[in-house]
N, C-alpha and C positions, 0 to 999 in steps of 0.2 A: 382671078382665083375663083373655083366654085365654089356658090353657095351649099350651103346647108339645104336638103330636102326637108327637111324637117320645120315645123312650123317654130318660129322663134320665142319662146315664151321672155314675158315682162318679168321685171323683179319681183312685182308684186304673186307672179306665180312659184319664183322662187325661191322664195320665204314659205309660202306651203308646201314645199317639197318634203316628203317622207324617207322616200328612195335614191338612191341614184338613178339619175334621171340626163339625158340628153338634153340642152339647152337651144341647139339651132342659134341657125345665125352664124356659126362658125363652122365647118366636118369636126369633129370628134370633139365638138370640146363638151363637158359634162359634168353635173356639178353631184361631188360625191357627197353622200350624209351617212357619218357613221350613226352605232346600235344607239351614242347617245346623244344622238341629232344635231353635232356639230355639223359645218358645209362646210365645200374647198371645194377647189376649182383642178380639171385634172383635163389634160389634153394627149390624145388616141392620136398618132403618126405616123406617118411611113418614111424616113428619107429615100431621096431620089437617086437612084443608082445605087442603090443597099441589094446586092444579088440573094441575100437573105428577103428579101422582101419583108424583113420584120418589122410589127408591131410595136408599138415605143410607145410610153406614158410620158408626161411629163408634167409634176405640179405646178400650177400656176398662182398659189395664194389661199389664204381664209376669205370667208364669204362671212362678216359684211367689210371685214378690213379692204379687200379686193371686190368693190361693187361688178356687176354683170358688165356694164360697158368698159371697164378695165379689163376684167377677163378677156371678152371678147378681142381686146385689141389685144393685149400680149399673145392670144394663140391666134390671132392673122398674122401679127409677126413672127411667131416661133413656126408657123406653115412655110412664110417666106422663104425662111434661111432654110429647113429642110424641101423645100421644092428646088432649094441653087445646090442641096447636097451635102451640107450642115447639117450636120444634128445640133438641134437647140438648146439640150440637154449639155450637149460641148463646149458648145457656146458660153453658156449659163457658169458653167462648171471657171471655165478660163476668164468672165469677167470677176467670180467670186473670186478668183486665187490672186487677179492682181489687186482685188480691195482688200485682203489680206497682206500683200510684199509691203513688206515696211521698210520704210527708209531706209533705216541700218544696213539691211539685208542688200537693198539693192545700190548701194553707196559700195560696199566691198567686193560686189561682183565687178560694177565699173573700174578700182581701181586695180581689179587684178584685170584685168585688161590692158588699160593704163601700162600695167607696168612694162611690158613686151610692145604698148605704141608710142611712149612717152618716154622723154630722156627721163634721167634719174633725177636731176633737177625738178624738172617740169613737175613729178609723179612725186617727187618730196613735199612742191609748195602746194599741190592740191591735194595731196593728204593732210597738210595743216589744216590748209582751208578749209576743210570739209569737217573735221572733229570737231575745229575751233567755234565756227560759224553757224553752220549745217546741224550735223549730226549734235550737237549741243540742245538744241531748239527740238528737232523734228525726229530723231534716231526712232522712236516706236511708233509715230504716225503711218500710218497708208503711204503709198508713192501717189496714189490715183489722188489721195486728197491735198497734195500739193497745189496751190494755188497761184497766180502771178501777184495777189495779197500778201501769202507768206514769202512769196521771192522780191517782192519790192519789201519788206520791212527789213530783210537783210541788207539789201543794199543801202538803205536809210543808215542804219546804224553804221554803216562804215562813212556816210558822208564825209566825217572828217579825214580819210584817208582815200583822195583818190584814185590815187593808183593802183591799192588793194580792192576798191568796189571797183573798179576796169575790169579785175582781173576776178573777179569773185563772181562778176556779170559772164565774163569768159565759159570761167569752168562750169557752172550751174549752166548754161547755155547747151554749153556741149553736154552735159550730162545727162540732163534730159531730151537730148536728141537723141543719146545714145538710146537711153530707154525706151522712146519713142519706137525708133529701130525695130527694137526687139521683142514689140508689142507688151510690154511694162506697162505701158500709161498711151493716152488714147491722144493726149495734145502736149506742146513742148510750154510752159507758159511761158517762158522769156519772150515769146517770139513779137508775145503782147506788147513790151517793155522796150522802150528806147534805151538804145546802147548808150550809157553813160559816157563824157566827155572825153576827148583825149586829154591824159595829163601833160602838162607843158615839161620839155625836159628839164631837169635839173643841171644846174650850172655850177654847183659847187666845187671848188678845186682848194686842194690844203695848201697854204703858205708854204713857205721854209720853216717857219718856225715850228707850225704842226709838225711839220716831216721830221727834225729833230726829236719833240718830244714824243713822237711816236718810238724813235729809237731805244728811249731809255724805259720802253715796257719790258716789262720779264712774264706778262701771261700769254698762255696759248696762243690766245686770240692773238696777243700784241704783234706775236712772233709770224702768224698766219696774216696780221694787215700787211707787214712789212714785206713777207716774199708775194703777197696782194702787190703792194707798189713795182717790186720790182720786176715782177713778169706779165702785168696789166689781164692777168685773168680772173674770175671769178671766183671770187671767196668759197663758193661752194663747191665748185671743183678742187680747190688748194684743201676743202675739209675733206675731201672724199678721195684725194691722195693716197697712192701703195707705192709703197718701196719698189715690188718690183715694176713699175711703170716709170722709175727716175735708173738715169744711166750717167751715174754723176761723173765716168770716166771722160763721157763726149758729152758733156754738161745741158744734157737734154731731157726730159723730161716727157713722157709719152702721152700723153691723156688719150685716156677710151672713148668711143663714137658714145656710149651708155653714161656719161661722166661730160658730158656737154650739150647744151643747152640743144647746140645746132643740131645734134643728133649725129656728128661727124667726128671722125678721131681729129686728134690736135697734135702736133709736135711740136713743143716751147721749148727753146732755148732758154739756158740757165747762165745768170753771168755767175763770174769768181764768189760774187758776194753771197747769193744766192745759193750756189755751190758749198761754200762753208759753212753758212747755215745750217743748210741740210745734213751734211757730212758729219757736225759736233751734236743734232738734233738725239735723245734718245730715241735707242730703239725697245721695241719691245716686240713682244713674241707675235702680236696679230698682225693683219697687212697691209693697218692706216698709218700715218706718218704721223699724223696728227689724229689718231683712236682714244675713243673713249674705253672707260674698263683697266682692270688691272692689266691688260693682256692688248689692249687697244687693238678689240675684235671690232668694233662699231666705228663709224666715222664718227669726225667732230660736229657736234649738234648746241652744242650751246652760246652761238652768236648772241641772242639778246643780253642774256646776265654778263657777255664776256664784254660788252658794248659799256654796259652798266656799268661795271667795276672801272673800264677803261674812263669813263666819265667823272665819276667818282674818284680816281686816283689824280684826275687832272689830263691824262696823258690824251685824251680824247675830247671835243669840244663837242659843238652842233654836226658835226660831218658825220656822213654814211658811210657802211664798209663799201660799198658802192662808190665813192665816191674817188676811193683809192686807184680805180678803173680808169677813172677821167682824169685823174692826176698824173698817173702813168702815160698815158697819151700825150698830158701836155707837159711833160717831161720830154717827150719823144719828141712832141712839135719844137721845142724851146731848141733841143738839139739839133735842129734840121732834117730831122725823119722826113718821109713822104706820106701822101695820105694812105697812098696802096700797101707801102710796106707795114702801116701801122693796123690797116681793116686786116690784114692777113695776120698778123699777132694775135688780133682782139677776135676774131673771125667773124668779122661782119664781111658782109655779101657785097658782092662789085655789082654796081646797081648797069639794068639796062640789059640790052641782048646781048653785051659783050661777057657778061660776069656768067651766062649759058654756057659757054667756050672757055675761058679762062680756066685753065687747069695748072698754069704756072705755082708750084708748092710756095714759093721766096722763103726757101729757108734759110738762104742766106741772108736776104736781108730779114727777114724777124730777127737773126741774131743779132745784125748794125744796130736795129729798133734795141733791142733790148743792152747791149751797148753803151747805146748814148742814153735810154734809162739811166743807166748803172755809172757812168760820169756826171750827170746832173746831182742823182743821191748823193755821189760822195764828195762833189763841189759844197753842196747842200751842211751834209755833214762836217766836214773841214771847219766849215767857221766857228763851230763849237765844240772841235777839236773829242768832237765824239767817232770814236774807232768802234771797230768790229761791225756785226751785222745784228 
């Protein structure tokens, strides 16, 4: 870069500066003194390939807060970027604006993203996360001042839940890649951060005896573990349930690619029990099965308190709605299921370069799978001569 023709004056010449005065050392840069003898620092440019060939200012700071050899390097830098065709002023302008996005701000652009890349699941549990966790703590901070300090003190405080800090590692991972992306923020900080452990699966499976006293619930939830048990899907799909998605004539039930985890539609068979259920279930005017509201316009959202009461009434022990999952399965194993007919229920992936190819639906057998579910229950049931669903 060329120098300055000009002779470079010392600081000590620019503390007796009267006028605005050319400083050298740099091309244009030049230290302004206004009528009441304050200094600042002001840099003369041209960017490169500007068919205007225009003249451009750009302040560089107070003199003495910004001494001469700062000056001098912010406008070799700000010549850099306008010699590559940058204006440094743009520059300037777009690092101010992302030390202004504030967390909040850019947490809700991601999630409306989210919403069109992620199942509805997926995009439910990291909207908790991100209120609960996140946005709790940081909603008016900077994005840019996010640090891998403040992202390991969230994962800290979840220690005691590993599978939630897995997953709370996850989301803030991606979220700040997103960012990144988008030029939001200039580094991703997880990337600093060791991926927290895998958690060991859980083995939990309910007795007979759970399986009964689950029968004899009469709340929502109770009502949503049970056709949980009997169709070995996700609680949060059976909450996000519509009427018209169940076709109780041909005892199946449709689930949307948006309403699963995988991201894929699902068709579950329903047995008789499951059937009747649904069938005496009220209706109401919205189009969740299980809606919250007078009008049950919203899905069902209140798994912890419904867990709670479940506990509290006895009808529920240490076990997870999750765990109604793995129960179902080993209901289905007990019965003689196969492992394939049961991953195509639950829709877990056929592992290997066979499960690429595989396009077999088994719809018939998911319904055998769910079947011999629905015999096991009511073997289950029988011994304590508890009826109905």
């Amino acid at each position: 870069m060329a120098q300055s023709r000009l002779r470079a004056l010392t600081d000590k010449q620019v503390q007796a500066l009267v006028k605005t005065t050319s400083v050298g050392g740099v091309p244009g840069l030049e230290c302004c003194v206004s009528p009441k003898g304050t200094k600042s620092w002001r840099l003369l440019y041209r960017v490169a390939g500007d068919p205007a060939h225009k003249r451009r200012s750009l302040g560089l700071g107070r003199y003495p807060v910004v001494g001469l050899a700062d000056a001098r390097q912010r406008a070799t830098l700000a010549l850099r970027d306008a010699s590559d065709g940058k204006d440094p002023k743009h520059e300037r302008e777009e690092i101010g604006r992302k030390r202004a996005l504030t967390v909040e701000v850019a947490v809700a652009s991601y999630l409306e993203w989210c919403a069109s890349n992620n199942s509805v699941a997926t995009n439910t549990d990291k909207k908790s996360f991100f209120k609960k966790h996140f946005l709790s703590l940081h909603a008016r901070a900077p994005l840019a001042s996010i640090s891998r300090r403040g992202v390991s003190a969230i994962l800290d405080n979840l220690s005691d839940r590993p599978a939630r800090r897995r997953s709370a590692y996850s989301y803030l991972r991606h979220f700040f890649q997103w960012a990144v992306e988008r030029e939001l923020m200039n580094t991703n900080p997880c990337l600093v951060i060791k991926t927290p452990k895998t958690v060991p699966s859980r083995e939990r499976v309910l007795s007979d005896d759970e399986i009964r006293s689950l029968w004899t619930g009469t709340s929502v939830l109770s009502v949503m573990a049970r056709l949980q048990l009997m169709t070995a899907q996700r609680i949060g799909s059976i909450g996000r349930m519509r009427w018209e998605d169940l076709d109780l004539k041909h005892k199946l039930w449709n689930v949307p690619a948006h309403d699963m985890k995988s991201g894929k539609s699902h068709a579950v068979p329903l047995s008789d029990r499951a059937v009747s259920l649904l069938s005496s279930w009220p209706r109401l005017s919205g189009p969740h099965v299980f809606g919250v509201g007078s009008d049950g316009a919203k899905a069902f959202n209140g798994r912890s308190k419904g867990m709670m009461r479940m506990r509290e009434s006895g009808i529920a022990s240490d076990w997870r709605l999750h765990d109604l999952r793995r129960t179902a399965v080993t209901l289905a194993q007990r019965g003689g299921a196969g492992i394939d007919e049961i991953k195509a229920l639950t829709q877990h992936k056929v592992a290997g370069v066979i499960g690429v190819y595989a396009r077999h639906g088994y719809e018939s057998e998911k319904r055998q799978v769910v079947d011999l579910v629905e015999m096991q229950i009511a073997n289950i049931l029988r011994k304590s001569r508890i009826d109905g669903s």
